[in-house]
N, C-alpha and C positions, 0 to 999 in steps of 0.2 A: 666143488659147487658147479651144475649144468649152466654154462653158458647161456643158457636156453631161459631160465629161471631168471640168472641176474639183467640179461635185457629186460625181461618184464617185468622186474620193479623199477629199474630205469625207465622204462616209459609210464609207468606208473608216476612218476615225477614230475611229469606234465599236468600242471595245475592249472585252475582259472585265478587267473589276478586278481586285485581288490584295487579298488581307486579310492585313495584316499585324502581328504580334502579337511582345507584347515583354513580358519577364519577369525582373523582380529587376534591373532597371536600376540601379545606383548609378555614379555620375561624381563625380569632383574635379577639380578646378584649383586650379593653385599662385600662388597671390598676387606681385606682383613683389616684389625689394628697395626698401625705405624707408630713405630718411636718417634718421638715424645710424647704430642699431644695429638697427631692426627686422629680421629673417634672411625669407627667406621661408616663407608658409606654405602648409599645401593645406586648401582650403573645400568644404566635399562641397555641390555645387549641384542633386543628384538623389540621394533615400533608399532605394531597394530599392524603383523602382514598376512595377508589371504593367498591362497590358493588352491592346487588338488597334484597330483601325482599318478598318472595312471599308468596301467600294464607295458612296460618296456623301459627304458633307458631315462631314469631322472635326473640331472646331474645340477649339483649347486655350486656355484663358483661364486667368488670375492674375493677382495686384497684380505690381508692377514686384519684382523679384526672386526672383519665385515658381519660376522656373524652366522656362516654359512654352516658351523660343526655347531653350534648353539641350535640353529632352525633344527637340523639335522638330528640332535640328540631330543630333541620334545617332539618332534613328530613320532620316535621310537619309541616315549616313555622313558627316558635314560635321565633326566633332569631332573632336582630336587623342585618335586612339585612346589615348594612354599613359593619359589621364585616366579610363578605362570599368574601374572596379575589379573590376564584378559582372554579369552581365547575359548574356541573349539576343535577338534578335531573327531573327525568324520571318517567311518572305511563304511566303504561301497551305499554312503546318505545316512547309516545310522551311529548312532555318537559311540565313540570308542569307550569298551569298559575293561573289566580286568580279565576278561577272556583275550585281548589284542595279543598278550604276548606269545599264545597258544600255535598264531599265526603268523609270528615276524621271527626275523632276526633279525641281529645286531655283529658285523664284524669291525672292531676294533680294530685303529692304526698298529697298534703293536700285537705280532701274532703272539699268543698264549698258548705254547703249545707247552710239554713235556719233551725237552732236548734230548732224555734217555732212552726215549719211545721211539719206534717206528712210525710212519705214517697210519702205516694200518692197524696197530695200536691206541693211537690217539684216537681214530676216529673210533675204534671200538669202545674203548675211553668213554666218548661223547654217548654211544649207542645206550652203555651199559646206565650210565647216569640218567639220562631224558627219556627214552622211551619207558612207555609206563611195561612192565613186568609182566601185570594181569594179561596185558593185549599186545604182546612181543615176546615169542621166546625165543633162545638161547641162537638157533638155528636161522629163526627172523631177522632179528638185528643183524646176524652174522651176513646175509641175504643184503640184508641192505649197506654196512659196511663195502661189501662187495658192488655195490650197485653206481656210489656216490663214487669210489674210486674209477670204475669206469668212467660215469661224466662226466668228471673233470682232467682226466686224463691223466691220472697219477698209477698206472698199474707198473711202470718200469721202478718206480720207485718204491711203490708199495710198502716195502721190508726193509726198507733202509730209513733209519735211524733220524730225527729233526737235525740233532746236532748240539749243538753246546761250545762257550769257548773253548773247551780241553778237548772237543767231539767231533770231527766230521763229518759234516753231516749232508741234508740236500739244499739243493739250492735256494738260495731268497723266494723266486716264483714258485717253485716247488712249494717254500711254507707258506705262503701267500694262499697257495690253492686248498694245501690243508687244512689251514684256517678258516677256510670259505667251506669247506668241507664238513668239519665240526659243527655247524650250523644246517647244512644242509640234510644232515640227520634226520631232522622234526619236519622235512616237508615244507618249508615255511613258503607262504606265498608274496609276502616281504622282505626282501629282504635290505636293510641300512649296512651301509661299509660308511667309514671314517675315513679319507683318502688312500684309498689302497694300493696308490702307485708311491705312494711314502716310500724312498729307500732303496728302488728299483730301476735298471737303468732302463732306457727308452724300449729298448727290444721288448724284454721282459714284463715292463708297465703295459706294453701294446698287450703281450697273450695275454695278461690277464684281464685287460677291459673286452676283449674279445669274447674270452669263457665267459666274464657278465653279463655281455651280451646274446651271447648263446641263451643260458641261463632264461634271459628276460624273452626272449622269441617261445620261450616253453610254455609262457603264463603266465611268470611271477614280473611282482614290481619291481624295478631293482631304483635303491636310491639313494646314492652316495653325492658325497664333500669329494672336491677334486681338485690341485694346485696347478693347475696354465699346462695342463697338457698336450701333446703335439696334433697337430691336424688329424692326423690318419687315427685317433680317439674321439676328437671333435665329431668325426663324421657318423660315428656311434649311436651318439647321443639322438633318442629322439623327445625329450621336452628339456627345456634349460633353464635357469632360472638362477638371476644373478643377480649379487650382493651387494650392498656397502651400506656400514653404519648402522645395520640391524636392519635397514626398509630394501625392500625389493626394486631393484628398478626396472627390469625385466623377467619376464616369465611366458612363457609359451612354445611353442614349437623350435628346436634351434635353428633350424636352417631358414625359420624367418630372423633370427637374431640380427643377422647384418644386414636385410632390408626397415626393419624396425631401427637402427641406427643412424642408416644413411637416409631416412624419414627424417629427423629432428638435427640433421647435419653434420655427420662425422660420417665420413667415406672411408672404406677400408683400404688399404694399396691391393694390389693383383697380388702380389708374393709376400704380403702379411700374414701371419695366423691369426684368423679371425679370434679367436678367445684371448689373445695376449692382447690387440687393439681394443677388444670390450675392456679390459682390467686396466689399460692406458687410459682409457675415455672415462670411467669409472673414478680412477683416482686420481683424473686431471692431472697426467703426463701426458707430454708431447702431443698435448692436444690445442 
């Protein structure tokens, strides 16, 4: 395959964004049955919250039950609609229908790959499955396989194997990117990840909020769940929007985050991490 060919569907990958905006969201879920006599009941995990999301760096943070992978999966479509009691949601002002998914993706906390496969398997994998037939062929997808492995940076690994417990395989970031991969297939100008530095140690968490970064400077929206990660990812982020209890208490631009705080009386220290002080202030520690 010409060199020549695979850059220009890689800059073919440069898309226009979509901004999309959500209003009076409220969701519940019904608890199971408990022995003996407990009945089940319904937990409202999202309180009437508004916002929007637009082209670049989304990122939703909260303590653990805040609600930020619940926001995060119904902006995607991912939620058992019966539970969505109140709400709309909006890409680029008109109401989302069942064309959205044609435009998003979704990467899951846990990568789903085939451990017997190669990278550039899987994603052919993905090619062979989503792209429609009639307007892709055999030679196309192969084209574009080729093209997603250049930008994300997986051409050393390429032909080497996911892995498996009995399998050696490549590394955690390695499947991180080809799970980000799999998805980048379809061109999506959305795309939701589920904390994707889940599992990853700090080096490794940085490349790959970098590649999403990268990613979101091309066009696309990117808008992931994220657990207290380190400054040098903080600085990433350009809109934020933070949890607790299902209601929003902040949203806007980050790097107004900690003048929006030290407004209403919570000063940050000089050698704080601003995002671990928001999640302290949040959950009324050391506050």
């Amino acid at each position: 395959m010409e060199l020549a060919n695979v850059q220009e569907v890689v800059t073919q990958l440069n898309i226009h964004g979509l901004t999309l905006a959500f209003k009076n969201i409220s969701y519940s879920v019904t608890t199971p049955w408990t022995f003996p006599f407990k009945g089940r009941e319904e937990k409202e995990v999202l309180r009437d919250v508004s916002g929007f999301m637009k082209p670049g760096m989304n990122a939703i943070l909260g303590p653990t039950g805040s609600g930020k992978t619940s926001l995060l999966d119904v902006l995607a479509g991912w939620k058992d609609p019966k539970g969505l009691k109140s709400g709309q949601i909006f890409m680029d002002g008109k109401l989302v229908d069942a064309n959205f998914h044609k435009c998003s993706a979704y990467v899951v906390q846990e990568d789903i790959l085939t451990g017997t496969l190669s990278v550039r398997e899987n994603l052919q994998f993905s090619a062979n499955l989503r792209l429609p037939t009639n307007r892709n062929s055999n030679a196309e997808k192969k084209l574009k396989v080729d093209a997603v492995i250049q930008e994300l940076g997986l051409q050393d690994c390429a032909d080497t194997k996911i892995g498996t417990e009995f399998l050696r395989g490549v590394s955690g970031g390695e499947k991180k990117r080809c799970s980000i991969g799999m998805e980048l297939i379809t061109s999506p100008s959305l795309i939701f990840l589920d904390e994707p530095t889940t599992g990853l140690d700090a080096n490794t968490a940085n490349s790959i909020m970098q590649l999403l970064h990268q990613l979101s400077r091309k066009g696309r929206t990117v808008i992931f769940s994220i657990h207290q990660p380190r400054y040098s990812i903080f600085k990433l982020f350009d809109h934020l929007t933070l949890m607790n209890k299902g209601e929003i208490i902040f949203a806007g631009p980050a790097e107004e985050a900690t003048t929006y705080f030290n407004g209403i009386g919570y000063h940050c220290e000089q050698f704080n991490n601003p995002l671990d002080f928001f999640l302290d202030v949040i959950s009324g520690e050391g506050v």
